[in-house]
PyMOL commands that place a pseudoatom at each C-alpha (Angstrom):
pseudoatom trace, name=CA, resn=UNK, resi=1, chain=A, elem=C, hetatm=0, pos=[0.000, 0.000, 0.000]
pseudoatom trace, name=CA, resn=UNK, resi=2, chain=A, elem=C, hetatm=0, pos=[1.068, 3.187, -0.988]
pseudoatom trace, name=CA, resn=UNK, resi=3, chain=A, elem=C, hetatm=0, pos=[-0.013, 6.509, 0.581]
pseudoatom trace, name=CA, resn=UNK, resi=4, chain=A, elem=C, hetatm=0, pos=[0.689, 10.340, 0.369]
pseudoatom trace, name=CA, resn=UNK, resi=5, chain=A, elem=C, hetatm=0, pos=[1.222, 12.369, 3.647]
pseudoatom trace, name=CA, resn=UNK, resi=6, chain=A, elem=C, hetatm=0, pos=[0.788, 15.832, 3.904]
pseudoatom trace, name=CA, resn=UNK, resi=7, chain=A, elem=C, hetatm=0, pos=[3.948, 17.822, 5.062]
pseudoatom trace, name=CA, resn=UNK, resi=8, chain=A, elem=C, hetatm=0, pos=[2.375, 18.435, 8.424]
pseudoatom trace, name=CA, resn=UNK, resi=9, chain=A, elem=C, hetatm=0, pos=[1.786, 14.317, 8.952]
pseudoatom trace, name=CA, resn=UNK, resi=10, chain=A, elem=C, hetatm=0, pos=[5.630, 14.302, 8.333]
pseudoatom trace, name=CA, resn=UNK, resi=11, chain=A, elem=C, hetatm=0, pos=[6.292, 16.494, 10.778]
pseudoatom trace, name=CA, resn=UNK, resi=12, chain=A, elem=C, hetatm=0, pos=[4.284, 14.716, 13.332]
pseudoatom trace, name=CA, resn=UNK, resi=13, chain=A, elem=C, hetatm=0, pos=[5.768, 11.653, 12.362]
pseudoatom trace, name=CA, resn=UNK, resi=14, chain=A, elem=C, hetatm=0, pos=[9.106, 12.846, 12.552]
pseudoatom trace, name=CA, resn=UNK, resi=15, chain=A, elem=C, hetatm=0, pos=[8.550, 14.710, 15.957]
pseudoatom trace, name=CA, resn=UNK, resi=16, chain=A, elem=C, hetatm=0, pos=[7.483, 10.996, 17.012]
pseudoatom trace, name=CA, resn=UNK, resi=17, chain=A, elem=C, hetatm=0, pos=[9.703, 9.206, 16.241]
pseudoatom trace, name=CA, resn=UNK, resi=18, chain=A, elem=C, hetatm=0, pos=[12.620, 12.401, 17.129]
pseudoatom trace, name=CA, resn=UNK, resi=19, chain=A, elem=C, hetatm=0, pos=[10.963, 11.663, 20.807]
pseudoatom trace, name=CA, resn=UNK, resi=20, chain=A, elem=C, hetatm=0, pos=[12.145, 7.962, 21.030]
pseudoatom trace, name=CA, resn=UNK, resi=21, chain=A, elem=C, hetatm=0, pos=[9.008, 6.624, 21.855]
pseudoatom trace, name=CA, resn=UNK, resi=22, chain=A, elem=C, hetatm=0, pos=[8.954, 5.328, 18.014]
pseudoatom trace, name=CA, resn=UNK, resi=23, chain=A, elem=C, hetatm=0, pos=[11.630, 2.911, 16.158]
pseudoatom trace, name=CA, resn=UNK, resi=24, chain=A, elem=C, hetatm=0, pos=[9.771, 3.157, 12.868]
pseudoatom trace, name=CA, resn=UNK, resi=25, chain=A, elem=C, hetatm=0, pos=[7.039, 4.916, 10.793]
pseudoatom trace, name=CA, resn=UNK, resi=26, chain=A, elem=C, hetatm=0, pos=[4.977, 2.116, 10.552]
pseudoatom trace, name=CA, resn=UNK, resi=27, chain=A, elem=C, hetatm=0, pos=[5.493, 1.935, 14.594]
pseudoatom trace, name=CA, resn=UNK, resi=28, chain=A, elem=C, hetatm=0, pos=[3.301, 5.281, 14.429]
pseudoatom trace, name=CA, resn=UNK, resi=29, chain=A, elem=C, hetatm=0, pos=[0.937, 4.654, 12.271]
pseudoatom trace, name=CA, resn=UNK, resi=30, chain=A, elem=C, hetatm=0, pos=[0.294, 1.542, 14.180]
pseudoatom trace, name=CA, resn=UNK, resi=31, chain=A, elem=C, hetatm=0, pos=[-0.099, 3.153, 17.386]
pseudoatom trace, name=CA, resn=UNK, resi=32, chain=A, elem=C, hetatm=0, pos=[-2.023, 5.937, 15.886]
pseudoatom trace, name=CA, resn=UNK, resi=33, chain=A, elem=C, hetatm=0, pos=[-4.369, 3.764, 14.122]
pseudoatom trace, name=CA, resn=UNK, resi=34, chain=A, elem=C, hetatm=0, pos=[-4.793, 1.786, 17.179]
pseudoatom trace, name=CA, resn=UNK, resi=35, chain=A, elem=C, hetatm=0, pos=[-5.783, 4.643, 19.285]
pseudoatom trace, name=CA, resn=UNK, resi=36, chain=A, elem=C, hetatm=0, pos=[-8.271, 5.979, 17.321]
pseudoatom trace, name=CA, resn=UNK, resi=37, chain=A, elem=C, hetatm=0, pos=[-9.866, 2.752, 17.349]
pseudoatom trace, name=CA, resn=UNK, resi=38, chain=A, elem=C, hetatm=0, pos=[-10.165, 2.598, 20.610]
pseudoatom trace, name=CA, resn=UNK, resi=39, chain=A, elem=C, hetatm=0, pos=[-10.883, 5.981, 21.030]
pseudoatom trace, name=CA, resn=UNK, resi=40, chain=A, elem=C, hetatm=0, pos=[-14.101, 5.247, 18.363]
pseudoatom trace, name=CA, resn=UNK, resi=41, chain=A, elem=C, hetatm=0, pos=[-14.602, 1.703, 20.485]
pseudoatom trace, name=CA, resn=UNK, resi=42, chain=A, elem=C, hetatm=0, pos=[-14.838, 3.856, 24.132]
pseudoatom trace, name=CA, resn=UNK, resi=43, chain=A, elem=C, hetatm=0, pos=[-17.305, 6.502, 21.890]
pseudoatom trace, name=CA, resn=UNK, resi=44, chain=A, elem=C, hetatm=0, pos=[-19.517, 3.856, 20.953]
pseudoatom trace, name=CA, resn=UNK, resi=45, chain=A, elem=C, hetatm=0, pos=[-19.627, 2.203, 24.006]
pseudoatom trace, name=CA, resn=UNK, resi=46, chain=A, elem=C, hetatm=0, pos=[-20.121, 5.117, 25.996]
pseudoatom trace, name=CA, resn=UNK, resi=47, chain=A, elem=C, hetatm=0, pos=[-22.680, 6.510, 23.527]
pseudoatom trace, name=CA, resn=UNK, resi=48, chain=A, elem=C, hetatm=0, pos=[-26.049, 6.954, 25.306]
pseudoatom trace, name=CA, resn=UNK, resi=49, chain=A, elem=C, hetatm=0, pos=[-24.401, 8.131, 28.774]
pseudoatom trace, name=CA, resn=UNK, resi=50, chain=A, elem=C, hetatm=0, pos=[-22.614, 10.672, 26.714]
pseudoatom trace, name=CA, resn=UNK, resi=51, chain=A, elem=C, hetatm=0, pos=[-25.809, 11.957, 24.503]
pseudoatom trace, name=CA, resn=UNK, resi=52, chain=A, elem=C, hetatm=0, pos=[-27.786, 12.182, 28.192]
pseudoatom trace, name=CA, resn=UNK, resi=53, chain=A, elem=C, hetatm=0, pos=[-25.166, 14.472, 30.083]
pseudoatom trace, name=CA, resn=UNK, resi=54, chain=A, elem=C, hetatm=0, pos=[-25.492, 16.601, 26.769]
pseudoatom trace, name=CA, resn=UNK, resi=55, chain=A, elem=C, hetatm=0, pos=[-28.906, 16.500, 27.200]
pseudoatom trace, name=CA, resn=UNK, resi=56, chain=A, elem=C, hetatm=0, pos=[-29.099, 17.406, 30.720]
pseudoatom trace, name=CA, resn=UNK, resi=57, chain=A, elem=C, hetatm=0, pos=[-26.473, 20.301, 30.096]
pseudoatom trace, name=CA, resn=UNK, resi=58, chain=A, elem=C, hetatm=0, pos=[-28.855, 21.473, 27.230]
pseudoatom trace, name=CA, resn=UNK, resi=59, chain=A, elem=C, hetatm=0, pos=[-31.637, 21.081, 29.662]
pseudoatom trace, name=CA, resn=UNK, resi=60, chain=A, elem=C, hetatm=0, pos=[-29.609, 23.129, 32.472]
pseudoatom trace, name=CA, resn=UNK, resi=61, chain=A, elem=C, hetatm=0, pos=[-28.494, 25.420, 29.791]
pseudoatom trace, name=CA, resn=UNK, resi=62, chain=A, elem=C, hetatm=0, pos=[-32.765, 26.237, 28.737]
pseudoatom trace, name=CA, resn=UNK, resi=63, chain=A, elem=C, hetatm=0, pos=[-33.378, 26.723, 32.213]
pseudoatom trace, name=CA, resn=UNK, resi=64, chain=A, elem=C, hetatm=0, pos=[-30.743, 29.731, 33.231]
pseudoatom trace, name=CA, resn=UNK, resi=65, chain=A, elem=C, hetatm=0, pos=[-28.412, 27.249, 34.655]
pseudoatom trace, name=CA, resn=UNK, resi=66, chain=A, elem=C, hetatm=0, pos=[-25.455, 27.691, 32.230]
pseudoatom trace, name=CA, resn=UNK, resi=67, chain=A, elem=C, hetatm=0, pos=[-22.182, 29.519, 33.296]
pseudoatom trace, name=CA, resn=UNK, resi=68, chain=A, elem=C, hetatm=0, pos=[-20.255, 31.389, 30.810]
pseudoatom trace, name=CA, resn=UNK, resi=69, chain=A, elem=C, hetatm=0, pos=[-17.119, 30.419, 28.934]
pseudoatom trace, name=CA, resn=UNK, resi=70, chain=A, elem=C, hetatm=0, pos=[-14.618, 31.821, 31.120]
pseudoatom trace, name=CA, resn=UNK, resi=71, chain=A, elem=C, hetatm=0, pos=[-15.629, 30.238, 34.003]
pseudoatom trace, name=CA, resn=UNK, resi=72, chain=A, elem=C, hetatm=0, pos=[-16.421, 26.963, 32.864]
pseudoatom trace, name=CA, resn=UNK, resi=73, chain=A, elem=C, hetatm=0, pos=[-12.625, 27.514, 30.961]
pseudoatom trace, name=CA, resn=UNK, resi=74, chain=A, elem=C, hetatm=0, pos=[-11.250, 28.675, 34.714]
pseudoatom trace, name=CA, resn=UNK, resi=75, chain=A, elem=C, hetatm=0, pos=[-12.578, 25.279, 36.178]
pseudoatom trace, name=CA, resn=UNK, resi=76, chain=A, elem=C, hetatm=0, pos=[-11.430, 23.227, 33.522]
pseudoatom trace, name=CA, resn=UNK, resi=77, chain=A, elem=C, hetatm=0, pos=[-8.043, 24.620, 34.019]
pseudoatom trace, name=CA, resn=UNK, resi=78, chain=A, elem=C, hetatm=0, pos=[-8.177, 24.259, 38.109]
pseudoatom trace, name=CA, resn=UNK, resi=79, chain=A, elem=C, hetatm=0, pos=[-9.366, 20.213, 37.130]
pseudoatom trace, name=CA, resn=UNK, resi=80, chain=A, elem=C, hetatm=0, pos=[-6.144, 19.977, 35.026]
pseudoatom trace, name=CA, resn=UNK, resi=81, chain=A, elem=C, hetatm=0, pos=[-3.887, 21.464, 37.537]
pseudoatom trace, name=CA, resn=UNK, resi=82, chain=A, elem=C, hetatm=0, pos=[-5.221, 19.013, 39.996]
pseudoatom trace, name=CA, resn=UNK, resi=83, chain=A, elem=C, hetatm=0, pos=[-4.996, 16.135, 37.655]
pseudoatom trace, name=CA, resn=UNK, resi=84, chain=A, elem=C, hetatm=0, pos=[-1.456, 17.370, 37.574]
pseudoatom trace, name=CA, resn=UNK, resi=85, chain=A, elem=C, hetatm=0, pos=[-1.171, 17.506, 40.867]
pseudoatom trace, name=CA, resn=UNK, resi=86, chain=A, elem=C, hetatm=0, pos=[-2.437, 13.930, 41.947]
pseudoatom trace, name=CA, resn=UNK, resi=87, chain=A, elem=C, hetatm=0, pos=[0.052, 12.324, 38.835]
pseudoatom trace, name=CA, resn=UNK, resi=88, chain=A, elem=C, hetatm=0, pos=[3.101, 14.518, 38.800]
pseudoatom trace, name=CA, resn=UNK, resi=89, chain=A, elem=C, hetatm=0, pos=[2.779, 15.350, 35.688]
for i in range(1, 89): cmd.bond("trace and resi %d" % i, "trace and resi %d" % (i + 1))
show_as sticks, trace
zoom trace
């Protein structure tokens, strides 16, 4: 199989495998392919809880409940830091 990449898939293929994580292209394409498969596997499984908290947030959302961006950014950021946090990261 043959394919064209774009200049900007080279670059991320290069930055991979610059990183070490990588001994060969087809080691990341591999791993790439086989994440988004699982990330499509988790979506499907996970479909109906994820289309009810989007409908609750809709309904929260129609009923005043909503906050605005930058505070729903400003937690996101404080659940990130304490992700952080709790894995050294």
């Amino acid at each position: 199989m043959t394919i064209q990449l774009t200049p900007e898939d080279e670059k991320l293929i290069q930055s991979q495998l610059q990183s070490g994580a990588f001994q060969s292209v087809e080691e990341v394409i591999h791993d790439a392919l086989a994440s988004q498969a699982a990330e499509n596997e988790w979506l499907i499984h996970n479909k109906d809880q994820l289309n009810e908290k989007i409908a609750r947030g809709i309904a929260q959302i129609d009923r005043g409940e909503g906050i605005s961006g930058t505070e729903a950014r400003a937690r996101l950021e404080q659940r990130k830091a304490d992700w952080r946090k709790q894995n050294n990261a």
